[in-house]
LUMKOLKE-487122 format. One line per field, with one value per residue: residue number from 1; residue in three letters; y, x, z of N, C-alpha, C in turn. Coordinates in pm, 1 decimal. Layout:
N
num = c(NUM,...)
residu = c(Ala,...)
n_Y = c(Y,...)
n_X = c(X,...)
n_Z = c(Z,...)
ca_Y = c(Y,...)
ca_X = c(X,...)
ca_Z = c(Z,...)
c_Y = c(Y,...)
c_X = c(X,...)
c_Z = c(Z,...)
This chain:
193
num = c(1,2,3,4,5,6,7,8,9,10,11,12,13,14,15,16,17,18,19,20,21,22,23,24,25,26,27,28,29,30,31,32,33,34,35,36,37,38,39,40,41,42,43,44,45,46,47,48,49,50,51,52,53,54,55,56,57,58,59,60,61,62,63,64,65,66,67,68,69,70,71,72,73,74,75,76,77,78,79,80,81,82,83,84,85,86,87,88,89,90,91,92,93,94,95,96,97,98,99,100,101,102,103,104,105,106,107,108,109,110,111,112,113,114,115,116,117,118,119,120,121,122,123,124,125,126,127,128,129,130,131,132,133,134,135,136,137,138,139,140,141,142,143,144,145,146,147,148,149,150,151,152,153,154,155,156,157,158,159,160,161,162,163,164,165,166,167,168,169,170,171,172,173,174,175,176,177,178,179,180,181,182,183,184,185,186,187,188,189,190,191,192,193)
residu = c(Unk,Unk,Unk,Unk,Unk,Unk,Unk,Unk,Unk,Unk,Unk,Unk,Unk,Unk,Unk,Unk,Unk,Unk,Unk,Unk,Unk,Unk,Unk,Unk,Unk,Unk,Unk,Unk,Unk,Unk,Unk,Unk,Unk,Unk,Unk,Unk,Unk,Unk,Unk,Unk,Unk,Unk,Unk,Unk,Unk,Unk,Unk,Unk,Unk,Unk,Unk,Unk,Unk,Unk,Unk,Unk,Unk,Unk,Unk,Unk,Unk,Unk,Unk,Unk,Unk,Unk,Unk,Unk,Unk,Unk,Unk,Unk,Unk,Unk,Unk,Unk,Unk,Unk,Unk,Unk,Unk,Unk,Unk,Unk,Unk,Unk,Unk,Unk,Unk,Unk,Unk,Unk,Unk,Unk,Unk,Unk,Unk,Unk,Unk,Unk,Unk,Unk,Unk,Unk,Unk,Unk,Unk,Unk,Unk,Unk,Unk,Unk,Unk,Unk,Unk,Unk,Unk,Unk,Unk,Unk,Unk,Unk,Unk,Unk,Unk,Unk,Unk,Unk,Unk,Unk,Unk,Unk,Unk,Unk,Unk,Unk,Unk,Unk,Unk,Unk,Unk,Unk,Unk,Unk,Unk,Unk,Unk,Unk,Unk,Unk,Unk,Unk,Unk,Unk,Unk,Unk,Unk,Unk,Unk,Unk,Unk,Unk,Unk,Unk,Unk,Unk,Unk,Unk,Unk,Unk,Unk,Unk,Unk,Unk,Unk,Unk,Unk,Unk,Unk,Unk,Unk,Unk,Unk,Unk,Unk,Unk,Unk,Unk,Unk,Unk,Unk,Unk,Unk)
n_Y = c(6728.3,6519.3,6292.5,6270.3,6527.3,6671.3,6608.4,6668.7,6982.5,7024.5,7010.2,7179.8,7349.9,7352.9,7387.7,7664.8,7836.3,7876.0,8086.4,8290.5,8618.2,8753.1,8752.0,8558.9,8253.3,7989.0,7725.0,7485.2,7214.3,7048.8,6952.0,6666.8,6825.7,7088.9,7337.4,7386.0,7444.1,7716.8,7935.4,7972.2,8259.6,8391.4,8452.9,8684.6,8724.2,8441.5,8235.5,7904.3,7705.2,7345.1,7051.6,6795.6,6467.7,6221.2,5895.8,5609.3,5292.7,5056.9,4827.9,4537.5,4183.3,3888.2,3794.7,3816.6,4053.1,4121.4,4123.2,4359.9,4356.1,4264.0,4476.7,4638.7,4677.0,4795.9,5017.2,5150.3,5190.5,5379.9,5597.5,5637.9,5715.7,5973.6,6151.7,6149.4,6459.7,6583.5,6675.4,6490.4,6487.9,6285.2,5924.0,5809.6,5522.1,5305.3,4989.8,4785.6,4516.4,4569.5,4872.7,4946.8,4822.8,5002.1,5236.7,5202.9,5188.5,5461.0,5577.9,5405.8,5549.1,5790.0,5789.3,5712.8,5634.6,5398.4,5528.0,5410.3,5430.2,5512.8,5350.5,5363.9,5557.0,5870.5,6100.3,6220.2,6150.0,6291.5,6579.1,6512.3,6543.5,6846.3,6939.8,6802.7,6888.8,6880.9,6940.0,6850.8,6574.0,6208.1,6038.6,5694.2,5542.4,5422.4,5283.2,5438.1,5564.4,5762.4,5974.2,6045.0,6175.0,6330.6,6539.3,6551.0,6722.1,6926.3,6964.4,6930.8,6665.9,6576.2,6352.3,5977.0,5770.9,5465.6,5187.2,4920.7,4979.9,5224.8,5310.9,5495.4,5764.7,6091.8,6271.0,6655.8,6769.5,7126.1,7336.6,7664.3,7779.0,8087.8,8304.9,8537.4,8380.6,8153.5,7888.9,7718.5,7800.8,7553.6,7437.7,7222.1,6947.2,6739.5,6498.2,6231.4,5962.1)
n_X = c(-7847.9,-7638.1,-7672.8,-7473.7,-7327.5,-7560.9,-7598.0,-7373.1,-7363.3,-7596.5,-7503.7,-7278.1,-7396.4,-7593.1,-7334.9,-7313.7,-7498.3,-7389.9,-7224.8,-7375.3,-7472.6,-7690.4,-7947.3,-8202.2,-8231.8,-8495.2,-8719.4,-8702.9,-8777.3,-8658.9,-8660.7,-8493.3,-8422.0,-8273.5,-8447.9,-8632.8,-8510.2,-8432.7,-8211.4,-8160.2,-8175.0,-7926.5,-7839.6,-7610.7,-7511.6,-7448.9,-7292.8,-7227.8,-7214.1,-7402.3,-7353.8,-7553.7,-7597.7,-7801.1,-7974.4,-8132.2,-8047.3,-7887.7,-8021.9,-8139.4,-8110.5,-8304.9,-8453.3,-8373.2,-8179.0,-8080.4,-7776.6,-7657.5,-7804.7,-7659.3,-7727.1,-7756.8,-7517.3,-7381.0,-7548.5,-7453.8,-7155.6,-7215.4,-7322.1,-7125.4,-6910.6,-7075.8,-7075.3,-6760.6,-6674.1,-6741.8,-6556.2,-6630.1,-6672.7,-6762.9,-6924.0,-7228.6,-7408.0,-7678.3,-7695.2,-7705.0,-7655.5,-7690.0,-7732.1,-7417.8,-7316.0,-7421.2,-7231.7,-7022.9,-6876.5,-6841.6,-6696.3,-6504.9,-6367.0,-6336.8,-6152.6,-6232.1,-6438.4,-6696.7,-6962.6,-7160.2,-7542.2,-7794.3,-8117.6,-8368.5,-8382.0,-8375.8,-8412.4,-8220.8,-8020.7,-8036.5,-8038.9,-7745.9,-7644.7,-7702.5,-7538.5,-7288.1,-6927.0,-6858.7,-6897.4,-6971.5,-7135.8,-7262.7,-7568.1,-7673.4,-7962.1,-8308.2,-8604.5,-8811.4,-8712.5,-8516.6,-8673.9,-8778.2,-8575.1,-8436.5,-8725.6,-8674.4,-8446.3,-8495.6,-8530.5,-8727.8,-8876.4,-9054.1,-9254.7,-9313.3,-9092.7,-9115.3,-9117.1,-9086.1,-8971.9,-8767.5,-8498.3,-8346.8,-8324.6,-8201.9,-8134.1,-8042.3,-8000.8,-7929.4,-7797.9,-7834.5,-7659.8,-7712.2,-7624.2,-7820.4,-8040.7,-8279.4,-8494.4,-8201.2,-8197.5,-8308.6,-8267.1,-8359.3,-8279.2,-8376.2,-8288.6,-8232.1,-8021.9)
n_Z = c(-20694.4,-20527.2,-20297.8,-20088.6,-20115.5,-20061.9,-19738.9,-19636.9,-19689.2,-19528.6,-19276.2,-19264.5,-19283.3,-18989.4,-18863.0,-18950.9,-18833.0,-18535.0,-18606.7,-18723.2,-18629.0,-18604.2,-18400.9,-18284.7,-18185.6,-18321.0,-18210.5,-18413.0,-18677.3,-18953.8,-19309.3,-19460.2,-19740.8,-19918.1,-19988.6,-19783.8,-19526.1,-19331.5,-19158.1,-18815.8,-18643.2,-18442.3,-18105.9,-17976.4,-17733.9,-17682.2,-17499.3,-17489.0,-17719.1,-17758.2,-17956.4,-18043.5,-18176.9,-18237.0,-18284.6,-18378.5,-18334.8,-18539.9,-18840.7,-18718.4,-18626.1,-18506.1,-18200.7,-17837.4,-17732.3,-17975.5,-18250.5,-18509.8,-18828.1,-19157.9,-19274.8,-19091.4,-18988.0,-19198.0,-19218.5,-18962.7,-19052.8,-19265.3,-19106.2,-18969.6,-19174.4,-19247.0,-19011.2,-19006.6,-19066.2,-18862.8,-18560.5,-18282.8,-17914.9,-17766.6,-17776.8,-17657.0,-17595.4,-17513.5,-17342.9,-17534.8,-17747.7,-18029.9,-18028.5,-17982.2,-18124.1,-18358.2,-18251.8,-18259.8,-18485.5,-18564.2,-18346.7,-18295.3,-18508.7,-18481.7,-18246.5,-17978.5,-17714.2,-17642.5,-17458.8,-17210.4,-17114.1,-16929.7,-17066.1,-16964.1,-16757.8,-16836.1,-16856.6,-16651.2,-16754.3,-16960.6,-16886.3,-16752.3,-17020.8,-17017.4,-16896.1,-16940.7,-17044.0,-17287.9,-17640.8,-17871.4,-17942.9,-17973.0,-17990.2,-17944.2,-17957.8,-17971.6,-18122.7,-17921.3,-17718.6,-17876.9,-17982.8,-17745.3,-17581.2,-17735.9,-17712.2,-17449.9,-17404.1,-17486.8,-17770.0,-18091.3,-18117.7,-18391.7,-18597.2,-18492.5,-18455.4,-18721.5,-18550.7,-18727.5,-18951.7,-18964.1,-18960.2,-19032.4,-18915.5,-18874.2,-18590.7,-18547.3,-18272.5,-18166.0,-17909.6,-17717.1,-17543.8,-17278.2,-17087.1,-17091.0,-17144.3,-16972.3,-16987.8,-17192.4,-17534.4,-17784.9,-18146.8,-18356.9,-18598.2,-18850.8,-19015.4,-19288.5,-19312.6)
ca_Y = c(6732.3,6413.3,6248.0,6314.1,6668.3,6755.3,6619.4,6774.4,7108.0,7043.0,7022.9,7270.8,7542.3,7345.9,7462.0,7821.0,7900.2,7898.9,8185.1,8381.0,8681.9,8838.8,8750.2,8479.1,8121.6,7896.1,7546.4,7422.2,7057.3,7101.0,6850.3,6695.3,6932.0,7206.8,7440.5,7424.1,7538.3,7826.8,7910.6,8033.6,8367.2,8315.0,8490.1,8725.5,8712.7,8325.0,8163.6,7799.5,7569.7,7211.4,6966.6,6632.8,6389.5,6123.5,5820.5,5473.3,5201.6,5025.3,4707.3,4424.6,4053.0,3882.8,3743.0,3918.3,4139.6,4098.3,4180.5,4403.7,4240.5,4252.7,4583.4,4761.4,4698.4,4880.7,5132.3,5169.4,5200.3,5510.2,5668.5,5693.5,5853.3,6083.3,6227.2,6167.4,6564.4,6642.4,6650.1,6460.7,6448.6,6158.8,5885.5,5718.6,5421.0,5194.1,4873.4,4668.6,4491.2,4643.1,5044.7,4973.1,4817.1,5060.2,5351.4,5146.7,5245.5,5609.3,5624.1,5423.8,5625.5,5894.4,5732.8,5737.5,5499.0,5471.3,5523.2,5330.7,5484.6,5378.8,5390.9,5383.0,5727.0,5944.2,6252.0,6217.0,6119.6,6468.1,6664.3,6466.0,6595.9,6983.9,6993.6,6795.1,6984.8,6832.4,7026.4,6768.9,6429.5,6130.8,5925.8,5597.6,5447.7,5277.0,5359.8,5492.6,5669.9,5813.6,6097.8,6099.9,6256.4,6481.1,6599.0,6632.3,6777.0,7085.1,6975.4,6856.2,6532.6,6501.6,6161.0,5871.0,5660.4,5355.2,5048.3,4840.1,5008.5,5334.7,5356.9,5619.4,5893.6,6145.8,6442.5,6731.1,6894.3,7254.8,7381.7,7766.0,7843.1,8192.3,8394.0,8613.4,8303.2,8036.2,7832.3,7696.2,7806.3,7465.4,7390.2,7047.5,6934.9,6592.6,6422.9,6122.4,5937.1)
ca_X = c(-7745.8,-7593.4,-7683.6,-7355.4,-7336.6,-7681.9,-7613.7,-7225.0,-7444.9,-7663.6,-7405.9,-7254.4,-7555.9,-7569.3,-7249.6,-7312.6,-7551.3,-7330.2,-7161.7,-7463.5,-7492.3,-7816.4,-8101.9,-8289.9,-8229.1,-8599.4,-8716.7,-8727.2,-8775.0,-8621.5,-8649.4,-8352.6,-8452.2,-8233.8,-8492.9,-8737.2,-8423.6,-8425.4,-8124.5,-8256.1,-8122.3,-7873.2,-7817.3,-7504.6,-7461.5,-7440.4,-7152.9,-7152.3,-7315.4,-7346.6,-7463.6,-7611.1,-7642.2,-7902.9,-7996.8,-8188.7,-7960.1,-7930.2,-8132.0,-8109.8,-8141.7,-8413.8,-8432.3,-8340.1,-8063.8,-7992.9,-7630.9,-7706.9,-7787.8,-7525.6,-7755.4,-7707.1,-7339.0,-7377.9,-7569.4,-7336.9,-7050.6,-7270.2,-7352.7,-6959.0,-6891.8,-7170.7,-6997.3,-6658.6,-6674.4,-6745.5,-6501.7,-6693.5,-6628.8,-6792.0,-7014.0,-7310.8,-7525.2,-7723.0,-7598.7,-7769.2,-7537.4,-7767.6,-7692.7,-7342.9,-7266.4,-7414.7,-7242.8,-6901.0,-6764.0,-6792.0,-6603.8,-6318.1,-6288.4,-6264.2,-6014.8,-6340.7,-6504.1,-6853.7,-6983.0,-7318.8,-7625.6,-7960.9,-8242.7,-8444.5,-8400.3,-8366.8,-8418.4,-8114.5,-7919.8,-8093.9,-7940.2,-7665.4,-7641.4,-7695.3,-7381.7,-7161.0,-6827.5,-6804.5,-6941.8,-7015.2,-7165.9,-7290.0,-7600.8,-7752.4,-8052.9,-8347.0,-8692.9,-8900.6,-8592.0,-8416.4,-8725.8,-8848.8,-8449.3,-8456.4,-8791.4,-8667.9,-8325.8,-8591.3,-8567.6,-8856.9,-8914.4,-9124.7,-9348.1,-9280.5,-9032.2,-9143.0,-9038.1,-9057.0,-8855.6,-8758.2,-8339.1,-8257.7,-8322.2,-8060.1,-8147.1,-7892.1,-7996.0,-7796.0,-7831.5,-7767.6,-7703.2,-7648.3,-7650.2,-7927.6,-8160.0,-8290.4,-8374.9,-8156.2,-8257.3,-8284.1,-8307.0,-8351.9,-8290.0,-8380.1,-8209.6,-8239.1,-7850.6)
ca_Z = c(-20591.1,-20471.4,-20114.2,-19989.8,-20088.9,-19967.1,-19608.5,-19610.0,-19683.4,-19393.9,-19148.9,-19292.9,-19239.5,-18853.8,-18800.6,-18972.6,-18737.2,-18432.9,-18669.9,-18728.3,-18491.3,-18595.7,-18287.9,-18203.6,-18246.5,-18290.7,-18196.1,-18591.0,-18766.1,-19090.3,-19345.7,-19579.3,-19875.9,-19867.0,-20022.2,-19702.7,-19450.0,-19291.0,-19094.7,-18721.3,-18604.4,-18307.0,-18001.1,-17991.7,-17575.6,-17607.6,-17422.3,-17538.7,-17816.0,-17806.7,-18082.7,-17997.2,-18297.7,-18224.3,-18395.8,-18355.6,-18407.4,-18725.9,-18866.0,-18633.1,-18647.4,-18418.3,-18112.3,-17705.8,-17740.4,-18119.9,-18292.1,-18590.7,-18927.0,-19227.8,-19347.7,-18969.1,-18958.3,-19335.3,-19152.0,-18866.4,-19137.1,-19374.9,-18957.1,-18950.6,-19288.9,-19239.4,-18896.2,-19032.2,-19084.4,-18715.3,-18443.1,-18166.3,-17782.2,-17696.7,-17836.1,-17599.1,-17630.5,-17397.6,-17318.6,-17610.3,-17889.0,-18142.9,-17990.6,-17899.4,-18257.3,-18416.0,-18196.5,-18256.4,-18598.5,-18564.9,-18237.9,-18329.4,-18642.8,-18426.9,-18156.8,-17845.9,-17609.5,-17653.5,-17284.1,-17175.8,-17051.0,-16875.0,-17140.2,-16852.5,-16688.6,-16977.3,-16773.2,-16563.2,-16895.0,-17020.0,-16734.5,-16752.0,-17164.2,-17076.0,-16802.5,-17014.9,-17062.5,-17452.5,-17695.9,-17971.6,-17909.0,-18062.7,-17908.6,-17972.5,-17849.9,-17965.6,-18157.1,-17855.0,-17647.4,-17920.9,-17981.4,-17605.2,-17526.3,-17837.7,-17626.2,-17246.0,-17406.5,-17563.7,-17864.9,-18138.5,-18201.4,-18481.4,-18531.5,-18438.7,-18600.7,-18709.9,-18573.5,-18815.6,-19114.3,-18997.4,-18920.4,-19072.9,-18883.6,-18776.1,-18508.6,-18468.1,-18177.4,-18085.3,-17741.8,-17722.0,-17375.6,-17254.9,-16971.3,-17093.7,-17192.1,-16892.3,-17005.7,-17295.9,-17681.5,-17842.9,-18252.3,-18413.1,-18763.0,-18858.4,-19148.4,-19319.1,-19336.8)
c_Y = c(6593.6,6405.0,6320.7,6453.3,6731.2,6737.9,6676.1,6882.0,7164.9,7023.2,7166.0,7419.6,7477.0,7430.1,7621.2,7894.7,7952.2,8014.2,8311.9,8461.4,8786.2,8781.9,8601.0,8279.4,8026.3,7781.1,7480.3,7249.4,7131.1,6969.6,6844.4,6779.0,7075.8,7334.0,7436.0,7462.8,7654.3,7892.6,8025.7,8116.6,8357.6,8452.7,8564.2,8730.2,8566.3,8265.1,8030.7,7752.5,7438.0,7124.1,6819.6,6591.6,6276.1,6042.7,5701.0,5375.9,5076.1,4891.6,4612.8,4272.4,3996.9,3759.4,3827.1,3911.1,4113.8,4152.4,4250.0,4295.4,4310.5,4424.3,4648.2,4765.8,4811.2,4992.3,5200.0,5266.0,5411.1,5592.6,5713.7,5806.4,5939.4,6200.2,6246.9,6336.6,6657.4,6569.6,6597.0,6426.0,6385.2,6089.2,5832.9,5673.0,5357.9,5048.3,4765.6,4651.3,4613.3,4795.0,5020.0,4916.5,4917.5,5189.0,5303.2,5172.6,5370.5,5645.3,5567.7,5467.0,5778.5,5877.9,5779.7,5592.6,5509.9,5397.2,5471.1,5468.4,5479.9,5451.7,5440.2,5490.5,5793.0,6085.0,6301.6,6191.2,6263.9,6565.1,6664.6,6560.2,6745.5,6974.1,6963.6,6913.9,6930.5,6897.0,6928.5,6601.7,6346.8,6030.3,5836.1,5526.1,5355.3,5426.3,5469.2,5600.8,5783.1,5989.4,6136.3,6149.9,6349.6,6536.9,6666.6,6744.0,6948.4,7074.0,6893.8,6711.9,6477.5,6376.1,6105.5,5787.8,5538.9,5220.9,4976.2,4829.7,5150.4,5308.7,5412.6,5775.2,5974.5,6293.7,6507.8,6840.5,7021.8,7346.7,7458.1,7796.6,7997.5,8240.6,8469.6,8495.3,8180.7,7973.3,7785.9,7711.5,7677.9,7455.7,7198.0,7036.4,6853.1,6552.9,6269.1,6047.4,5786.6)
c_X = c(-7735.9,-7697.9,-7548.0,-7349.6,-7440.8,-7649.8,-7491.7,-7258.9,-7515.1,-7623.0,-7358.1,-7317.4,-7549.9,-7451.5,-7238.2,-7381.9,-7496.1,-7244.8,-7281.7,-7457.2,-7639.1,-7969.7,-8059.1,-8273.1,-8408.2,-8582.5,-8758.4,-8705.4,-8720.3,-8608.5,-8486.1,-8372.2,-8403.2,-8330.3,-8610.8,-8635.1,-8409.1,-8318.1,-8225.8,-8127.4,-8028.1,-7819.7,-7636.9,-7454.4,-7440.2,-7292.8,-7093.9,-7276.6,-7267.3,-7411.0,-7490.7,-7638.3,-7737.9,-7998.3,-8048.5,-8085.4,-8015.2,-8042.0,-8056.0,-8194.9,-8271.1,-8330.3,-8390.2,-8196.3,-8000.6,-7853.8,-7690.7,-7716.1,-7695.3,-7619.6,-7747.1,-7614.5,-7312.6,-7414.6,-7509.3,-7229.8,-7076.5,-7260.7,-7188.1,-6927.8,-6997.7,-7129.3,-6872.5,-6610.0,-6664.4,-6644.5,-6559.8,-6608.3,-6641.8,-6867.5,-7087.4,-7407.6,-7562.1,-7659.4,-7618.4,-7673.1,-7605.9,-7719.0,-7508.0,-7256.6,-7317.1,-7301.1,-7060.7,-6790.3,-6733.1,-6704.5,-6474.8,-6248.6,-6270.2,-6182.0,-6125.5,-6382.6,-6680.5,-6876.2,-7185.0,-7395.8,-7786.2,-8081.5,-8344.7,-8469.0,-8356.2,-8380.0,-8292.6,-8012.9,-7936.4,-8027.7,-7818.1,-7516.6,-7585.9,-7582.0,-7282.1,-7056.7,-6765.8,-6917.4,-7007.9,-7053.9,-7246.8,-7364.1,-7689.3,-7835.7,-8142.4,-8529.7,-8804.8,-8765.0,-8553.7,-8519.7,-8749.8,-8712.8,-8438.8,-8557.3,-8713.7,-8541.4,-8435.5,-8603.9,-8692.3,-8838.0,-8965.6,-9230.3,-9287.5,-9173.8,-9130.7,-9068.4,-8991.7,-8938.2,-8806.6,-8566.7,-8240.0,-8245.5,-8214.8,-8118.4,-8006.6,-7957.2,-7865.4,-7878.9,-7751.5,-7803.3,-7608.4,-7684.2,-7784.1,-8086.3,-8195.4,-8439.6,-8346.7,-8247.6,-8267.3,-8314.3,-8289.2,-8399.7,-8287.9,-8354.9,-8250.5,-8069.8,-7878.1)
c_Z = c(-20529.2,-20320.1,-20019.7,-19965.4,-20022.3,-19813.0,-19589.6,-19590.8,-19522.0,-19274.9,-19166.9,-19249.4,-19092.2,-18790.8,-18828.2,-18895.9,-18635.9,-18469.0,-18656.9,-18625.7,-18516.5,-18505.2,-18252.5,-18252.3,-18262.9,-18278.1,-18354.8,-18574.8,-18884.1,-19105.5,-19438.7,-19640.2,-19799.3,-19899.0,-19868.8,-19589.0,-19443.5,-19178.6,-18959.7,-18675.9,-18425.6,-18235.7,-17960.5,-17858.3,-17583.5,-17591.4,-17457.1,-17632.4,-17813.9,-17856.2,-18057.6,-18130.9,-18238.4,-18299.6,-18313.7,-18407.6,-18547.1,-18694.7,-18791.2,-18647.4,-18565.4,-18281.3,-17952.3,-17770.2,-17863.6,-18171.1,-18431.9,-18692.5,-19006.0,-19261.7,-19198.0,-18995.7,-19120.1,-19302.3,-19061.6,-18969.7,-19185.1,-19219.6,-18924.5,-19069.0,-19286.1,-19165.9,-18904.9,-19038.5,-18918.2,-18618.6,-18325.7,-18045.0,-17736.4,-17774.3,-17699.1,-17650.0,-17525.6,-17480.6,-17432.7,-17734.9,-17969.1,-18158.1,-18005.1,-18041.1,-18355.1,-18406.3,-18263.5,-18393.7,-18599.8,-18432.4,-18280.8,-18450.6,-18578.7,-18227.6,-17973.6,-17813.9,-17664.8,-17486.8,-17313.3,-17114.1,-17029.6,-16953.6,-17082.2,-16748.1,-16779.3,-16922.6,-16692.0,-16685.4,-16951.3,-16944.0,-16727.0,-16890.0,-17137.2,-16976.1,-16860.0,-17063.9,-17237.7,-17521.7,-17811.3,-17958.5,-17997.2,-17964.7,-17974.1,-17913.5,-17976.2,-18028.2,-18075.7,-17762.0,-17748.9,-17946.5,-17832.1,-17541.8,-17603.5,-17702.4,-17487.9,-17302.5,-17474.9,-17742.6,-17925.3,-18202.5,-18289.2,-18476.0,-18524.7,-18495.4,-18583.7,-18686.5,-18612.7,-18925.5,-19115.6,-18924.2,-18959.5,-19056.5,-18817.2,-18711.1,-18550.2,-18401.6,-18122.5,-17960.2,-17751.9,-17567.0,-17365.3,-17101.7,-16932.1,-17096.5,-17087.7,-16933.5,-17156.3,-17453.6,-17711.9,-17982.0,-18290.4,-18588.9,-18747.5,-19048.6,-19108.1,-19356.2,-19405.4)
């Protein structure tokens, strides 16, 4: 099975879930490999779902506040056709070339701003996340933020990325909120893009 098709798939089953009406949604990691997916049982009282994508921005040059290198802006590029499939409501990144070029092709391929936001309180950005009135979003930060907001948002973070050579990780957190459930179900699938 191709690259492309496998992660088209795995959106695909993201979004089938929010279909599913038999129970219980879980807090899951799932890897790329479609044979270890398990689709999690979802909540037939729930009222809204909304999917957070979350990513480390691409490979970057050196020096304070670097501009990506020629293989981020490539990464940037693949981070667009990947989402090209999803309708998104917003994109955010913190203020750093690096985030804000990466965050920058997939918004103006889908006609958005990408809105700033302080790396630095990540809890109040988290808060910020579950009230949002957009259902589909797109955020970019940075190797140590980008799991410690998966976390506060409920979802799993997995290890660590690595600094050095890791920028290709893609969360898709879904936040099942209902009436019956306080607080919020959360799942998390982590892809490689």
């Amino acid at each position: 099975m191709s690259r492309t098709c496998e992660i088209s798939l795995l959106f695909l089953f993201s979004f089938m879930v929010h279909a599913n009406s038999d129970a219980n949604p879980a807090n899951t990691v799932a890897s790329n490999s479609l044979s270890t997916l398990q689709a999690p049982k979802v909540d037939t009282t729930l009222t809204q779902v909304r999917t957070l994508f979350l990513v480390r921005h691409g490979e970057k040059l050196t020096g304070d506040n670097p501009d990506l290198s020629e293989q981020g802006r490539n990464r940037a590029l693949t981070l667009a056709n990947t989402l090209s499939a999803v309708d998104l409501d917003s994109v955010f990144s913190t203020d750093y070339k690096r985030t804000q070029q990466t965050a920058l092709p997939t918004a103006q391929s889908q006609s958005l701003a990408v809105t700033s936001y302080n790396p630095r309180d990540l809890a109040s950005f988290a808060k910020q996340l579950h009230q949002s009135p957009h259902s589909e979003i797109l955020i970019v930060g940075h190797s140590n933020t980008t799991p410690k907001l998966v976390e506060l948002l409920g979802g799993n973070p997995g290890t660590d990325i690595n600094e050095k050579n890791e920028f290709d990780r893609l969360y898709i957190v879904s936040i099942y909120y209902s009436a019956n459930t306080i607080p919020p179900v959360v799942t998390t699938v982590l892809l490689k893009y």
